[in-house]
matplotlib code that plots the C-alpha trace (Angstrom):
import matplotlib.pyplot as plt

x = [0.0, 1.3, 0.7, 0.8, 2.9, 5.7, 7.7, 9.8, 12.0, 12.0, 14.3, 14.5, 16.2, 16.5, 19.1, 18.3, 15.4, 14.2, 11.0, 10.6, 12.2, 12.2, 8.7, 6.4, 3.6, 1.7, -1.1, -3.4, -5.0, -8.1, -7.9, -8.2, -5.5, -5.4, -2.1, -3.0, -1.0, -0.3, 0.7, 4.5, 4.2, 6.0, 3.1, 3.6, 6.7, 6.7, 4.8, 6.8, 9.6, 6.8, 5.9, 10.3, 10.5, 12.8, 15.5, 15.3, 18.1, 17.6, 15.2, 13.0, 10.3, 8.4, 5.8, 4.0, 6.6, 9.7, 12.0, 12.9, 14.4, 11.8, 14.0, 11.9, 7.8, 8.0, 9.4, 6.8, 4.3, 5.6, 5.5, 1.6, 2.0, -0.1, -0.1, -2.8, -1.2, -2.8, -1.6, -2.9, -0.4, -3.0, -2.2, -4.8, -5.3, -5.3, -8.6, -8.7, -7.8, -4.6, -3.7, -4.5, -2.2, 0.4, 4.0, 1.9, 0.2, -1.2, -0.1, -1.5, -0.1, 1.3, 2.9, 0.8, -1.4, -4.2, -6.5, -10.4, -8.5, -7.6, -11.3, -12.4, -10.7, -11.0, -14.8, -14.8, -12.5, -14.7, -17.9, -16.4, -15.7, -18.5, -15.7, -18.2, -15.9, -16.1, -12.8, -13.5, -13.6, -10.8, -9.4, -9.6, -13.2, -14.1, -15.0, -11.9, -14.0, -13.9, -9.8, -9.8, -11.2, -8.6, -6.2, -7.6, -8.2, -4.3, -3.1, -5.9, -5.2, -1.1, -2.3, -2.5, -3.1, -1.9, -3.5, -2.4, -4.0, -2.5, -5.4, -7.5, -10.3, -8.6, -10.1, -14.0, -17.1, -19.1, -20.7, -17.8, -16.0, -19.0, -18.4, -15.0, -15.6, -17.8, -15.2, -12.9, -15.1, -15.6, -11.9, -11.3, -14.2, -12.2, -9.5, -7.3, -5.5, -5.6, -3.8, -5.6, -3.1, -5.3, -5.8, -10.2, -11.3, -14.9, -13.3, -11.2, -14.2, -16.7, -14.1, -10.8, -10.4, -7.5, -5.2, -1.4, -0.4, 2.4, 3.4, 6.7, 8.1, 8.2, 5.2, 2.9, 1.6, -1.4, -5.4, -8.6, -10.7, -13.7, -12.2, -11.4, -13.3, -12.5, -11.6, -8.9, -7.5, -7.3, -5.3, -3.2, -1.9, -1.4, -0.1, -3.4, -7.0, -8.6, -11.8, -14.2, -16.4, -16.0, -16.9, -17.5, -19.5, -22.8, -21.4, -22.4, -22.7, -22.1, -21.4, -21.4, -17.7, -19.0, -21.6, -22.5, -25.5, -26.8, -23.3, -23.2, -19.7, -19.2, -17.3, -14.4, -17.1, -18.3, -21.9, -23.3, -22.2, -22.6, -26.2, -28.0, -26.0, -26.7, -24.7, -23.5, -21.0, -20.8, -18.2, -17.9, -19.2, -18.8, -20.8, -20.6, -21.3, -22.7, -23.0, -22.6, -19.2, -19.5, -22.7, -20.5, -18.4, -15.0, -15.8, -17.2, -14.8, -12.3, -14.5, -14.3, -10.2, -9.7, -9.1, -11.7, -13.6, -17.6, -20.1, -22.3, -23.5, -21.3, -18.8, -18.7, -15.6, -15.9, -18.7, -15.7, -16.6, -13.7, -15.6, -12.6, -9.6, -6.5, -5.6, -3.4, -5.6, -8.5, -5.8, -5.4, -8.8, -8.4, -9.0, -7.5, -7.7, -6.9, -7.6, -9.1, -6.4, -2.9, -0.9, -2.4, -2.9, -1.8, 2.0, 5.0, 6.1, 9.9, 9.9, 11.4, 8.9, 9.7, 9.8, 5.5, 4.7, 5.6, 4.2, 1.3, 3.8, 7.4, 6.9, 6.1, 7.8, 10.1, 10.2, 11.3, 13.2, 13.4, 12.6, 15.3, 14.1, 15.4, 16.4, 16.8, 13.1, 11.6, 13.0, 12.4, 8.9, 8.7, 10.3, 8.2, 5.0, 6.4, 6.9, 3.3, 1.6, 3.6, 4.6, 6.8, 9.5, 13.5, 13.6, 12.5, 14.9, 13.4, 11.2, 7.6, 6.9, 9.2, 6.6, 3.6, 0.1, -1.1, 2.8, 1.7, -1.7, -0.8, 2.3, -0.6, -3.2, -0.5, 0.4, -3.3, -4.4, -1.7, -2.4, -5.6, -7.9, -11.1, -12.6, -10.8, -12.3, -11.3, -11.6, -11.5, -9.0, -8.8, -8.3, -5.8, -5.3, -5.0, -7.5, -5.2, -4.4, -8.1, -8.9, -6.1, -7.4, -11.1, -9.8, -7.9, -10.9, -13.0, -10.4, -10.5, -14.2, -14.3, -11.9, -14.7, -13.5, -15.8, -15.4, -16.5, -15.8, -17.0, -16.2, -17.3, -17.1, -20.6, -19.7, -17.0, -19.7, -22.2, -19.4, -18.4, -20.6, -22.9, -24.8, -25.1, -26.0, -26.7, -25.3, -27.1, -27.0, -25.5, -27.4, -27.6, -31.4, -31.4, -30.1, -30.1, -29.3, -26.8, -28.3, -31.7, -30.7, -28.5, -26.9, -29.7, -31.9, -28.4, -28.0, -31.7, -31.0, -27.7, -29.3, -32.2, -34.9, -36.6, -36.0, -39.0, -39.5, -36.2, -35.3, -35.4, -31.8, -30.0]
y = [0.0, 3.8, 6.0, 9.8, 10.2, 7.5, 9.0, 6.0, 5.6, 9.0, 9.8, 13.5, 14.3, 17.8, 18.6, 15.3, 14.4, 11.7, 13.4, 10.8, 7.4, 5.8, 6.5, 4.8, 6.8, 5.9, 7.8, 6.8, 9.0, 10.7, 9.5, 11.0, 9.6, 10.7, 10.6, 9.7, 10.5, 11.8, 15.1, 15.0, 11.8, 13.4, 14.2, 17.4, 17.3, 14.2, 16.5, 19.7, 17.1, 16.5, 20.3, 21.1, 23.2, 20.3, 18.1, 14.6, 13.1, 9.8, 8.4, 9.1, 11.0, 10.0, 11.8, 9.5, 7.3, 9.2, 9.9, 14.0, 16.4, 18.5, 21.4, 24.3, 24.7, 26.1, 23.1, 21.5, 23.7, 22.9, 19.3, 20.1, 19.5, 22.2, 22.5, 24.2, 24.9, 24.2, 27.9, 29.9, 31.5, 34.7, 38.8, 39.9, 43.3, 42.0, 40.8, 37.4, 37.3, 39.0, 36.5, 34.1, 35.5, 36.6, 36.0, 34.3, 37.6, 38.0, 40.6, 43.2, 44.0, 47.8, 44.8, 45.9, 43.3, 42.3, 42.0, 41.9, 38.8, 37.1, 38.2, 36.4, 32.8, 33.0, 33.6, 30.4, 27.9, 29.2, 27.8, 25.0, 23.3, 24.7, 27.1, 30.2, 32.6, 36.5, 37.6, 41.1, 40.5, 41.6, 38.3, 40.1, 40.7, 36.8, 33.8, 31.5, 28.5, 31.2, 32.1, 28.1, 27.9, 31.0, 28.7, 25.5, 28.2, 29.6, 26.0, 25.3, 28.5, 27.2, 24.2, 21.4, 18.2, 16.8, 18.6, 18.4, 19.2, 20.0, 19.4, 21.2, 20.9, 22.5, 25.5, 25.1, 24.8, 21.3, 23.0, 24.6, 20.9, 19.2, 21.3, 21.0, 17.2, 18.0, 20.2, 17.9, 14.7, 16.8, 18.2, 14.0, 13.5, 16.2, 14.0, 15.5, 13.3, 14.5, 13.8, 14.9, 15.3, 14.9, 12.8, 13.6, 9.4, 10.6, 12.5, 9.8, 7.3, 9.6, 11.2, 8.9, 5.9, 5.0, 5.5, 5.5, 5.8, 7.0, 6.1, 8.9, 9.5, 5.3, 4.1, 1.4, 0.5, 1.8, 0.3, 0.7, 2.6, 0.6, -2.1, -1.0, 0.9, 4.3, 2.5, -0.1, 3.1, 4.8, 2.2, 1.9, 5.4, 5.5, 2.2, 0.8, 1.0, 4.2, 4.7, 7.2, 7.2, 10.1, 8.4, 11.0, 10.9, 13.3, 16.8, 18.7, 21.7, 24.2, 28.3, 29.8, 31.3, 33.1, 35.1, 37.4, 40.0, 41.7, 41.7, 44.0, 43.8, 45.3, 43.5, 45.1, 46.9, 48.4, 46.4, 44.8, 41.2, 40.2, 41.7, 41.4, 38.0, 36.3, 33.1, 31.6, 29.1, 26.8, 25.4, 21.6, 22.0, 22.0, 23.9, 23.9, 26.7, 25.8, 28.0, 28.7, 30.4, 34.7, 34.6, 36.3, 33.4, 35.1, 38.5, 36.8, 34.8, 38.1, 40.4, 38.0, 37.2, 41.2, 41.1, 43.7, 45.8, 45.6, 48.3, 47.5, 44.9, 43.0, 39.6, 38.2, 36.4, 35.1, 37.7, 40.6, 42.8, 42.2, 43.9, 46.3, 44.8, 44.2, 40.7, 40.1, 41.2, 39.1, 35.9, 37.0, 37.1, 33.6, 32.4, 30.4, 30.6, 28.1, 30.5, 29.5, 31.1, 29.8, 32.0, 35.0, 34.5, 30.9, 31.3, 33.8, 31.5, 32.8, 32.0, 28.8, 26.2, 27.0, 30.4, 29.7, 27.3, 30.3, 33.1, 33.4, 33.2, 34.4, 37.2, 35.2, 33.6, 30.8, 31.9, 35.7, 37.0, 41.5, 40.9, 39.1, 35.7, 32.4, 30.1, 26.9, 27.1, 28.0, 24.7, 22.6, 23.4, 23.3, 19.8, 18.4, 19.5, 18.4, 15.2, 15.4, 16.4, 14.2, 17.4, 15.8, 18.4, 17.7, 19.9, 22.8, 25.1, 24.3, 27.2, 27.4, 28.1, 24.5, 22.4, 20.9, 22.8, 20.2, 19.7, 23.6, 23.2, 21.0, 23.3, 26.1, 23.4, 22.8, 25.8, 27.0, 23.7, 23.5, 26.1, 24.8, 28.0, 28.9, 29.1, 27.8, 28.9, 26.3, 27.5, 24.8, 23.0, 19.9, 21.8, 20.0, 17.1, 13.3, 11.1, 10.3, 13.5, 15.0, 11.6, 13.0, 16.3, 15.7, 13.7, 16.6, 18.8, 16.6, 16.4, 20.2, 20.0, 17.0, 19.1, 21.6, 24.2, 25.7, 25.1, 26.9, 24.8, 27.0, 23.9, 23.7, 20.3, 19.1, 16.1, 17.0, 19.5, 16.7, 14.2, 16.3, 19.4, 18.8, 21.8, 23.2, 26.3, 27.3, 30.8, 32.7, 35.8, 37.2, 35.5, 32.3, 31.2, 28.0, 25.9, 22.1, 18.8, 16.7, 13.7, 14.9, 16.1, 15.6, 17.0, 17.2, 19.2, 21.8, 22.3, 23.7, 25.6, 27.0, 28.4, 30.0, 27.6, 25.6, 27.4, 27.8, 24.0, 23.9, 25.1, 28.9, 30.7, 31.9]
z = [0.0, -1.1, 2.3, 1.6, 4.8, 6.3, 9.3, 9.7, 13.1, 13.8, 16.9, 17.9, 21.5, 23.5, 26.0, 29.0, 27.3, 24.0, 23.2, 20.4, 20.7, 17.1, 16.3, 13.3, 11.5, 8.5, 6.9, 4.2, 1.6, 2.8, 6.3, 9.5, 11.7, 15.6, 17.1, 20.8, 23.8, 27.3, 28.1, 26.9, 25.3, 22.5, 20.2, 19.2, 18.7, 16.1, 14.3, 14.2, 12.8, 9.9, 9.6, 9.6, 12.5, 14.0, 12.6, 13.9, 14.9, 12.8, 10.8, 7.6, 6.0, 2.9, 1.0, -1.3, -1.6, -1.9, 1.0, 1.7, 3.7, 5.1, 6.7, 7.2, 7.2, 3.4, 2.7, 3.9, 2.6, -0.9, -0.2, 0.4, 3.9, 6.4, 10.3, 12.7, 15.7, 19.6, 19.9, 17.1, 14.8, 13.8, 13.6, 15.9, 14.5, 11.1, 8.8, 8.5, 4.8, 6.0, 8.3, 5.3, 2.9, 4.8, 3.4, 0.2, -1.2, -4.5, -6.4, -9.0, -12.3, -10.2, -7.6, -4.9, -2.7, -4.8, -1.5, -3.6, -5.5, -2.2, -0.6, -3.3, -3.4, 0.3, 0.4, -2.3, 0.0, 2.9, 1.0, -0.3, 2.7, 4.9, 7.3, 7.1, 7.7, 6.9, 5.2, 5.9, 9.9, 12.5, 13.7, 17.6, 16.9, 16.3, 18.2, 19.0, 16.6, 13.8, 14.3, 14.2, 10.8, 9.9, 10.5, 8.5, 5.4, 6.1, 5.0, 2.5, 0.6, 0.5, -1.0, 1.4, 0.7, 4.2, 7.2, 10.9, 13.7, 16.7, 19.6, 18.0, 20.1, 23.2, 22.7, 21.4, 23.0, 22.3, 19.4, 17.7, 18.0, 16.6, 13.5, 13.1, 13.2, 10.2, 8.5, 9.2, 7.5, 4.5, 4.2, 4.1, 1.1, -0.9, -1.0, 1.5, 4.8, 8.3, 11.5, 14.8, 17.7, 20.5, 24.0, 23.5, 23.3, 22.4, 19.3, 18.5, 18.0, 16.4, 13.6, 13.2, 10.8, 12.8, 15.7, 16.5, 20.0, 21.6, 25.2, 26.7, 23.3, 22.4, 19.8, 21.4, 18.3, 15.4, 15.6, 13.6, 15.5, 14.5, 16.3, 19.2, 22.3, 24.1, 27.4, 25.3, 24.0, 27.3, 28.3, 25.5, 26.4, 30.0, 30.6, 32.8, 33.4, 33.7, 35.5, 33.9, 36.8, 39.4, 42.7, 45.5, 48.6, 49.1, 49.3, 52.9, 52.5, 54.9, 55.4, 52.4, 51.1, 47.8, 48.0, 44.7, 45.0, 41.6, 40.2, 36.6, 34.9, 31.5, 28.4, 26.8, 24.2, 27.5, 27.3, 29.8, 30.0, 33.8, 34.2, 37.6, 38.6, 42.2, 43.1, 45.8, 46.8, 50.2, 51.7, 51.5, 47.7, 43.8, 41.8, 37.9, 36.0, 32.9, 30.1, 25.8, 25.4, 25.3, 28.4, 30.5, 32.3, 31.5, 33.2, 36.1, 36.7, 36.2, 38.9, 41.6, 40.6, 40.8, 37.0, 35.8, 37.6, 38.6, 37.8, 40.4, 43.3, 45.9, 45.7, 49.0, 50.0, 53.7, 54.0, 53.3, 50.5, 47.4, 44.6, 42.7, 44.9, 43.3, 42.3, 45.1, 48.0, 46.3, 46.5, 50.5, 51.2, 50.6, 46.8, 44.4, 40.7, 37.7, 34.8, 31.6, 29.2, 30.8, 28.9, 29.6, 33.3, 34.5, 33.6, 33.2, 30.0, 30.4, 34.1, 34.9, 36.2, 39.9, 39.9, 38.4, 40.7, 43.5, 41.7, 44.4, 47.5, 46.2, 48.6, 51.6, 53.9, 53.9, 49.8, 50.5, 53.2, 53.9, 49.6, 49.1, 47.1, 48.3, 45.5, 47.5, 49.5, 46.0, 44.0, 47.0, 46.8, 43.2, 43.1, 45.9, 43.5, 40.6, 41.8, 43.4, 40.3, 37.6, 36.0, 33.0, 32.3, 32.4, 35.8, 37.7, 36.0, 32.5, 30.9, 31.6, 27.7, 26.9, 28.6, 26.6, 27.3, 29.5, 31.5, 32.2, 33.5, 35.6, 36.8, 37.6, 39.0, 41.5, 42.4, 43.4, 44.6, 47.3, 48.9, 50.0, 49.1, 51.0, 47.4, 44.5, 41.2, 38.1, 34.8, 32.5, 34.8, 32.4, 29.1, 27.3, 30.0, 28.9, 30.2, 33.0, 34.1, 33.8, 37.0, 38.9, 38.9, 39.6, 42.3, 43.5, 43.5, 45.1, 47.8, 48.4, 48.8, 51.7, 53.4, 53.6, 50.7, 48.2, 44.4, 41.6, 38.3, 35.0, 32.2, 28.4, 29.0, 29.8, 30.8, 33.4, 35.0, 35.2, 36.8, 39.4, 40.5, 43.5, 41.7, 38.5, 37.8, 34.3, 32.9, 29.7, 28.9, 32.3, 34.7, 36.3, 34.7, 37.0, 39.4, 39.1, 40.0, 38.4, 39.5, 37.8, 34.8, 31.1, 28.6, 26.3, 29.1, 29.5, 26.5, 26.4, 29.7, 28.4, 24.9, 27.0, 26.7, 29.6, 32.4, 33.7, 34.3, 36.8, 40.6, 40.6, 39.7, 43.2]

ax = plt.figure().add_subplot(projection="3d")
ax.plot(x, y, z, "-o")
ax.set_aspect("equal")
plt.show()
């Protein structure tokens, strides 16, 4: 059989690490092909070796057949090869068809950029494969799905006939990924091939034709996904059984920690987005927020961190007013904080790791000392979390920004969950987390709440909201329109909730 892609006993090493241990990968014309792994299992980087942005340090690459040097990514864009990164690659101030051109613009007869041509064969690869996109738009002013399909039409437009996807599901709400799993089947009718980095099982079995997985940077082997079963495959990558049941006893609830009164908190268009919101949290519980992406969840969650500032109404912490404190004081009042965008908030990415995993307490004692930092306290606590998390990185002096996303969510899930908040707010704690990792965590969280601390988990992950909140309460359109049982209710009856519909039939919003 001809495959359009062989990476053959790839080997590619960094300084005291083998990120990928003589690797096999074969893809097939017009399949999709996840490439399933933990957290640092080397995925990624298998696949930069594809793309050329590293050299391996043996082995071989063939593209339909014939063995080349891919040296650089315009190498491999001539070779028809095209990359969507985890981390988008996109010009915020720029319209989407000048992200999609850059570096590849067409040209008028005067040699200036011919930009009503490249409108134009944008607006037709849009509706050819279904990515709706406006080309006029400014990629800041669009939804994180849309700058998604930016980045599918960026390697489209250079002519891909191989597409990779680097978990590209991280990122989306349940809607936005069921339509990428469309885009995605029809990209694969067209004739093109995919691989799908990812460690998402469900995604695996509803869009994949097959499956190669990689267990710390040494290939376990390649199945048809047909044949096989999510918990097979879950095994398969962590080395053992997973359990995909949360078992947790009855939560008891008991004084309340957080308690928000007719909160109002405008956007960054200076609209109302938080608009007359009541909520409340107890101690010795979890409660989910659920909600569509854009109801408000993000400035929420940044008025009560001290991020933004509220218009009007009161956040209770302890029953002290924080409303308008700065960040710090909000964290001394007794709050923790996984933050749902890691760069911008979880992580100083050109800190080491052990100067992050301190970042809430480098001015405290035994860390700091009349400001003067101590080194030795600060990697002794950073190794003992490390070690306590299974935080994969060659040590605590590495960079933050040279771990892989999920070896740096669990650096910040540390960090906050150590020190034991009186309310710990997690923002999509498991984005990016294997299958293994995302147990651990849960596990950690219902820890905190049997030692009688209050969660609040907001998740775009339905089914992590229903596993582990003791109450759910559903956010649209700036309020919290009910309050509900997990026990008593599904997905099906949230995702009515969470577009606005139905909730009049459930307990009254608090």
């Amino acid at each position: 059989m001809e495959y359009v892609i062989e990476m053959l006993n790839i080997r590619k090493e960094f300084p005291g690490i083998v990120a990928n241990d003589n690797i096999n990968i074969q893809l097939k014309k017009g399949e999709i092909h996840a490439l399933l792994g933990e957290n640092g299992a080397g995925k990624s980087t298998l696949m930069n070796v594809l793309f050329g942005l590293y050299q391996p340090e043996k082995g071989e690459i063939r593209v339909n057949g014939k063995p080349v040097h891919i040296t650089n990514p315009n190498i491999a864009n001539e070779l028809g090869i095209g990359m969507v990164h985890q981390h988008f690659m996109l010009v915020e101030p720029f319209t989407v068809t000048q992200n999609i051109i850059l570096g590849n613009e067409p040209k008028t007869k005067y040699g200036t950029v011919n930009l009503k041509k490249a409108e134009r064969e944008i607006q037709e690869l849009s509706d050819r494969y279904g990515l709706r996109v406006d080309p006029k738009a400014k990629v800041r002013d669009v939804s994180v799905g849309m700058q998604q399909r930016v980045e599918i039409l960026k390697t489209l437009y250079r002519g891909a006939d191989v597409l990779i996807f680097d978990e590209p599901t991280a990122v989306l709400t349940p809607q936005e990924i069921t339509e990428l799993i469309e885009i995605m089947q029809s990209l694969v009718k067209e004739g093109k091939s995919i691989i799908l980095i990812t460690h998402k099982l469900k995604e695996i079995m509803q869009a994949c034709d097959r499956c190669t997985v990689i267990r710390k940077g040494k290939g376990i082997g390649t199945v048809n996904v047909a044949e096989t079963t999510a918990d097979e495959l879950a095994a398969l990558m962590v080395g053992r059984n997973v359990s995909f049941e949360v078992t947790k006893e009855p939560a008891e609830p008991k004084e309340k920690i957080l308690d928000i009164k007719d909160l109002y908190v405008k956007d960054s268009r200076k609209l109302d987005i938080v608009k007359g919101l009541d909520l409340e949290v107890r101690a010795g519980e979890i409660v989910g927020i659920a909600g569509i992406d854009g109801n408000g969840q993000s400035e929420l969650i940044e008025a009560i961190t001290g991020l933004t500032k509220t218009q009007s109404g009161k956040i209770l912490l302890n029953n002290k007013e924080i409303s308008n404190k700065t960040p710090r004081k909000v964290t001394e009042s007794g709050l923790g904080h996984i933050p749902q965008d890691r760069h911008k908030y979880g992580l100083v990415l050109d800190y080491t790791v052990g100067e992050n995993i301190v970042l809430q307490t480098y001015y405290q004692k035994p860390y700091s000392k009349n400001t003067i930092l101590n080194h030795k306290e600060i990697y002794r606590k950073a190794e003992e979390l490390i070690a306590a998390y299974d935080v994969r990185t060659p040590s605590a002096y590495t960079l933050a920004r040279a771990l892989s996303g999920g070896n740096q969510q669990k650096a910040i899930i540390a960090r906050e969950v150590d020190r034991s908040p009186d309310l710990l707010i997690a923002a999509q704690p498991t984005r990016g987390l294997d299958v293994g990792a995302i147990e651990f965590i849960h596990q950690k969280l219902i820890e905190e709440r049997d030692k009688g601390k209050a969660i609040l988990l907001i998740s775009f992950e339905l089914d992590e909201i229903l596993d582990i909140s003791d109450r759910i309460a559903v956010m649209f359109d700036g309020k919290i329109v009910a309050n509900v049982d997990p026990k008593e209710t599904n997905e099906q009856e949230l995702g009515l909730l969470m577009a606005g519909s139905g909730s009049d039939k459930v307990g009254a919003a608090k």
